[in-house]
C-alpha positions in Angstrom: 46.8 -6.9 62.9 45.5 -3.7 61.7 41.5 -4.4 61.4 41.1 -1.4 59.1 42.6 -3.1 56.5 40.1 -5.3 56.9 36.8 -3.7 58.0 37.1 -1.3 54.9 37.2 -3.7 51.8 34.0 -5.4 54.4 32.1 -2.6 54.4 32.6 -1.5 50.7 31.5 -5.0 49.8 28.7 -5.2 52.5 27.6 -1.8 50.9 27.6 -3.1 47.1 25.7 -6.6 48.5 22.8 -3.9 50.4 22.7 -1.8 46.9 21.9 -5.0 44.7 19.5 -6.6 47.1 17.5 -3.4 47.8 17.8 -1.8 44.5 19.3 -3.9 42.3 22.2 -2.9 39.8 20.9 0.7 39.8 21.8 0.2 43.4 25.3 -1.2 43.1 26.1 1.9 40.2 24.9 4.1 43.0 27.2 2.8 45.8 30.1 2.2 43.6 29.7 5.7 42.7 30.3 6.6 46.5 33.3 4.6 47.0 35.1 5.9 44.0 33.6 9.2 45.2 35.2 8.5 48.3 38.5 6.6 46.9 39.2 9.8 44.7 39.0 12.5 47.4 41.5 10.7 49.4 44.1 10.6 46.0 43.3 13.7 45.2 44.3 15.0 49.5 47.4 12.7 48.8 48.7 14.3 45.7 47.6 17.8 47.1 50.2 17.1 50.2 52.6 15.6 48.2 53.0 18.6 45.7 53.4 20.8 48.4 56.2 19.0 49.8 58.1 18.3 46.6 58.7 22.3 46.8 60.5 22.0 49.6 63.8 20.3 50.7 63.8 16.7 52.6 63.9 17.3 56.1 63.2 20.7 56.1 60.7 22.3 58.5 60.0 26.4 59.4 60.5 25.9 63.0 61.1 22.8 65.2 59.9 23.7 68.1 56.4 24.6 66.3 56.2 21.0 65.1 56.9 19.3 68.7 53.9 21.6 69.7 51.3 20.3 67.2 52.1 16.9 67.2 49.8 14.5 68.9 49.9 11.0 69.4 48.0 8.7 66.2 48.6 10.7 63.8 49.6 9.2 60.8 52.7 9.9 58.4 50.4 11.7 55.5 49.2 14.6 58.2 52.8 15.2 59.5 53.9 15.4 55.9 50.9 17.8 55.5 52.1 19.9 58.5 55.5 20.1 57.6 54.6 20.8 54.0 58.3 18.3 53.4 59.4 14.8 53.1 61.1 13.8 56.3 64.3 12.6 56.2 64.2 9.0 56.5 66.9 7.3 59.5 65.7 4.0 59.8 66.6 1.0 57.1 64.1 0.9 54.1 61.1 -1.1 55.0 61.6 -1.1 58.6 59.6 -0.9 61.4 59.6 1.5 63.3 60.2 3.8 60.7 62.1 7.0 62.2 61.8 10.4 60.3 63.7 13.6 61.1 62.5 17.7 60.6 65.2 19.8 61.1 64.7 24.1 61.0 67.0 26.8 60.2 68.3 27.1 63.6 69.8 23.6 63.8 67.0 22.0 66.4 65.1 19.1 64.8 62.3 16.4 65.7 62.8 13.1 65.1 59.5 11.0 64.9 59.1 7.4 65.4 55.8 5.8 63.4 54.9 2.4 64.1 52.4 1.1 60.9 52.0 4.3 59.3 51.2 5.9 63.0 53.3 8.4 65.3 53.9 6.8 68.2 56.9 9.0 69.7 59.1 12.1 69.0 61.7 13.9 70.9 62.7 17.9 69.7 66.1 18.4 70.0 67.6 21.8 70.3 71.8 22.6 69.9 73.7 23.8 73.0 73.7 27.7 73.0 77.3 29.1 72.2 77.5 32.2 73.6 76.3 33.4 77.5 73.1 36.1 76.8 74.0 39.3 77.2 73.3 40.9 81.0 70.6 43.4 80.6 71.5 47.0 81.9 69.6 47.7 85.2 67.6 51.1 84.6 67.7 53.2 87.9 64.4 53.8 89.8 63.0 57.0 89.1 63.2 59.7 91.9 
């Protein structure tokens, strides 16, 4: 069970209760003035993130490789979103858990992340098959 779902409504309450029994009402105005303080600057960071990725197309991502590089383990869906600046494209069934997402770049390579509860738990860059052999590089002759 996820005990933040839990320890928040807690604490908000537990903060209202200290507000009326040291202050009375004026105390619980002032607290419930923090929380929806509190409550608005997390809508406000969702709506924020979400208007930046509704500019770009679902799945999309600058560069694949850049993604698998700032990705850490914990994160949750929102900050990925946020670094991506898109929606990922979603793989697993609707509802799901664990809910897999994929960011694919220009260049074909994409990262697929797995979030368990909201949370990244594992991802995995994938990167096509080069077509064509590099070109040999030209060997300059040592100077006399």
């Amino acid at each position: 069970m996820n005990f933040r779902n839990l320890v928040v409504p807690l604490a908000a309450v537990g903060g209202l209760a200290f507000g009326y029994v040291q202050y009375g009402w004026p105390g619980v105005a002032a607290v419930g003035g923090g929380l929806m303080m509190w409550a608005l600057l997390h809508f406000t960071r969702l709506m924020n993130v979400l208007k930046k990725a509704a500019d770009r197309p679902i799945g999309h991502v600058g560069s694949a490789v850049m993604l698998n590089a700032k990705l850490r383990p914990g994160v949750n869906l929102m900050h990925v979103v946020a670094m991506t600046r898109s929606l990922g494209q979603l793989l697993s069934d609707d509802g799901a858990q664990p809910e897999l997402y994929r960011w694919t770049d220009g260049s074909r390579s994409f990262v697929t992340c797995e979030f368990k509860n909201g949370k990244l738990v594992k991802w995995e860059l994938v990167r096509p098959a080069q077509d064509e052999a590099p070109a040999p590089v030209a060997e300059v002759p040592p100077a006399p």
